[in-house]
C-alpha positions as CSV (number, residue, x, y, z in Angstrom):
1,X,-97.0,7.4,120.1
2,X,-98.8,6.8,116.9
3,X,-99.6,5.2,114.1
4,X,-96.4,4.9,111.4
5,X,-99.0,6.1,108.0
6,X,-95.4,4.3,106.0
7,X,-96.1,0.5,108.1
8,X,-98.6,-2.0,106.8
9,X,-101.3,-3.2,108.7
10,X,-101.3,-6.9,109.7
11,X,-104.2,-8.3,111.0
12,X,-103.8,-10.5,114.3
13,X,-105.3,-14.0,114.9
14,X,-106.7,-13.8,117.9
15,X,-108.3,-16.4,120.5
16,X,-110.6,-15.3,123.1
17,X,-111.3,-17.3,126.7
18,X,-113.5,-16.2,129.2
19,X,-113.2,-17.6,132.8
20,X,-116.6,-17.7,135.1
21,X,-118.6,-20.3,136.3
22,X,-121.3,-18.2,136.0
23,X,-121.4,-16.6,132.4
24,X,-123.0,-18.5,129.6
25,X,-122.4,-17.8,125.6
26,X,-125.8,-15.4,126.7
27,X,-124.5,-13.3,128.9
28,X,-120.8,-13.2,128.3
29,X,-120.9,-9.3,128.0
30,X,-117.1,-8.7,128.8
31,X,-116.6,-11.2,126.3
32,X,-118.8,-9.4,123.5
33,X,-117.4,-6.1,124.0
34,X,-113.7,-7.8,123.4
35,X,-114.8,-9.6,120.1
36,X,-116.7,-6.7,118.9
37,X,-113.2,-4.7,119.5
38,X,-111.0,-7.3,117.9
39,X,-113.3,-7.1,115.2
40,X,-113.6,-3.4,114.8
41,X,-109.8,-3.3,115.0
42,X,-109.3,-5.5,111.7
43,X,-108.2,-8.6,113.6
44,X,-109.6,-11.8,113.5
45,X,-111.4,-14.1,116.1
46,X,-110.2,-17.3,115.7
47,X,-111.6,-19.0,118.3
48,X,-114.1,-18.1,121.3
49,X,-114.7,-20.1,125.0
50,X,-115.9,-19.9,128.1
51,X,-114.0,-21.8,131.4
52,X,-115.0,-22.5,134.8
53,X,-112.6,-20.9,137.3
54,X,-110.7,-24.0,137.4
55,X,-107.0,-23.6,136.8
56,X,-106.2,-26.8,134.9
57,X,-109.4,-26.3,132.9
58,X,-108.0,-22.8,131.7
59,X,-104.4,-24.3,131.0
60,X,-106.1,-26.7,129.0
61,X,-107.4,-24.5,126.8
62,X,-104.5,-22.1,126.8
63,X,-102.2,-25.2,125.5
64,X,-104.6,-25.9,123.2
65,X,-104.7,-22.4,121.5
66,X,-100.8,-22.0,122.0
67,X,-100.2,-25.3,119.8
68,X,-102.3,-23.9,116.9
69,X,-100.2,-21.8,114.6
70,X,-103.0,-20.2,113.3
71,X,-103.7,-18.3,116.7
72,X,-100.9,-15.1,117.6
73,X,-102.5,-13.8,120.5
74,X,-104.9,-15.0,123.1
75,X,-106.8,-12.8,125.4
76,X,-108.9,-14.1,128.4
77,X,-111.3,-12.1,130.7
78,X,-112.2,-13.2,134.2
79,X,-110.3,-15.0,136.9
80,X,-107.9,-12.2,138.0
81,X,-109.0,-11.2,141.1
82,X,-107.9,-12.0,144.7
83,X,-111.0,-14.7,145.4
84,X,-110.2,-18.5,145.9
85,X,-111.9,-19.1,143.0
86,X,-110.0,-16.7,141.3
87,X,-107.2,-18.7,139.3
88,X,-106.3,-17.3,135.7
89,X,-103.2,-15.9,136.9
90,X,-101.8,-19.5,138.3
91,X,-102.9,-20.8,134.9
92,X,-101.0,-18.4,133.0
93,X,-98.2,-19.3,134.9
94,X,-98.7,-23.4,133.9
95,X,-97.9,-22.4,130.3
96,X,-96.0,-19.5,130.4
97,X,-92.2,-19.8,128.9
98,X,-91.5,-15.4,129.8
99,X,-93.8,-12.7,132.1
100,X,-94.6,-9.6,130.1
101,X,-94.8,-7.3,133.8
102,X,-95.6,-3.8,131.9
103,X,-98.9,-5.3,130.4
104,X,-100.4,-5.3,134.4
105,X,-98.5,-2.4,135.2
106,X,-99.8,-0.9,132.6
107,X,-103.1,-1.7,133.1
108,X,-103.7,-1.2,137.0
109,X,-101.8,2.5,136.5
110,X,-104.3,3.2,133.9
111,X,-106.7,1.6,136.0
112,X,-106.7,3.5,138.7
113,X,-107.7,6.7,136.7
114,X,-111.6,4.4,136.4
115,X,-111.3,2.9,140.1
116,X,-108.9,4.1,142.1
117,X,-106.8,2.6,144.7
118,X,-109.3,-0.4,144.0
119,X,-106.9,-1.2,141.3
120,X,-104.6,-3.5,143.4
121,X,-107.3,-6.1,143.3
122,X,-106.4,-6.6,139.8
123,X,-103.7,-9.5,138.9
124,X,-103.8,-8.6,135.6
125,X,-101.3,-10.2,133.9
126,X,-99.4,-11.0,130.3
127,X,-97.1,-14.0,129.0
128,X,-95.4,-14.7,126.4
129,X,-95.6,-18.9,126.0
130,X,-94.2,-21.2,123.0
131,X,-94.4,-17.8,120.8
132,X,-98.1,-17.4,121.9
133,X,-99.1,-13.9,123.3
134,X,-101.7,-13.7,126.1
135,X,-103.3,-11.5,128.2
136,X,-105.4,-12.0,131.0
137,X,-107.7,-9.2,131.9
138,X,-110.5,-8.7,134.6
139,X,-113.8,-9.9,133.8
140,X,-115.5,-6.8,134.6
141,X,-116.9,-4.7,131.4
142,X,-115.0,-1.8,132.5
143,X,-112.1,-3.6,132.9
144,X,-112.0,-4.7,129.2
145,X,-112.5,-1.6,128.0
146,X,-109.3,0.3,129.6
147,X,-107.2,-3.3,128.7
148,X,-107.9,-3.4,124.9
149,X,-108.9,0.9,124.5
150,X,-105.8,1.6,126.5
151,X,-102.9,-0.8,125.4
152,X,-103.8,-3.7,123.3
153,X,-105.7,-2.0,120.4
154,X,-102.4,0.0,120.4
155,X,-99.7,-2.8,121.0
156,X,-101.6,-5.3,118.5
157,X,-101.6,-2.8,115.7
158,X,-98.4,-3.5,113.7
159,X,-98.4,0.9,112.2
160,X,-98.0,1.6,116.3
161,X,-94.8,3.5,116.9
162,X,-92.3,3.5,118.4
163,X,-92.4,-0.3,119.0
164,X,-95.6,-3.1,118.7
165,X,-95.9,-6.6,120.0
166,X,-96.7,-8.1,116.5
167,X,-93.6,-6.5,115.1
168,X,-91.7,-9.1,117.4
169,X,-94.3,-12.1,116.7
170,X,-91.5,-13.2,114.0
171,X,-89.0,-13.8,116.6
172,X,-90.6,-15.2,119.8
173,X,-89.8,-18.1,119.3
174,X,-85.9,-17.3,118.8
175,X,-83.3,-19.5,121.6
């Protein structure tokens, strides 16, 4: 598992949704570590929100992103948990056209290394929808660290090897 030095890079368009009712543009710290990542990576940040913890709220914003063709990949932070409140998971599935189930299996294996069995609070999740990528991670600061260090930095970088997610952008949208 590394980086093909014979595969161009291709920068990803990404969008970039936090869910809290309690986070502001000022405080949004899971959300600043993620953009300074995207940005450190070589992608770009298309667009950047916050969303109250309210499922059609989140959808909305979700379709939104998904119908602009500028935007590949979007990546939201907050809302997976097991709370009432929490709700990004039931979004996801508003929009969603096909489950990506490694992405949180992924993530709450290499999870537990950081937390432990505390891990199975986590409904991180991914979904492929209209050709749209997204990926719903914890809020926590941890959290987005292990998600983007630990499989999207890798999986959104086109010279990965053996296989990429945005070697298949091309054809998501095949029937």
């Amino acid at each position: 598992m590394a980086q093909g030095p014979d595969r161009p890079f291709h920068p990803v368009n990404i969008a970039l949704l936090t869910v809290s009712d309690t986070r502001s543009a000022r405080d949004d710290t899971s959300g600043d570590i993620l953009a300074g990542r995207i940005a450190d990576a070589g992608h770009g940040l298309s667009a950047r929100e916050i969303s109250r913890d309210d499922r059609n709220e989140i959808a909305a914003h979700l379709h939104h992103w998904i119908d602009d063709p500028e935007i590949d990949a979007i990546i939201t932070t907050g809302g997976t948990g097991l709370t009432g409140r929490d709700v990004t998971p039931e979004a996801l599935d508003q929009v969603k056209d096909k489950d990506i189930p490694g992405f949180g299996e992924l993530f709450r294996w290499l999870s537990f290394e950081t937390i432990g069995t505390s891990t199975i609070q986590s409904r991180a999740c991914a979904v492929i929808a209209r050709g749209t990528y997204i990926f719903a991670l914890p809020g926590s600061n941890g959290a987005v660290k292990d998600g983007w260090d630990k499989i999207l930095v890798h999986q959104l970088d086109s010279r990965h090897r053996p296989c990429n997610f945005v070697e298949l952008m091309p054809r998501l949208r095949e029937r």
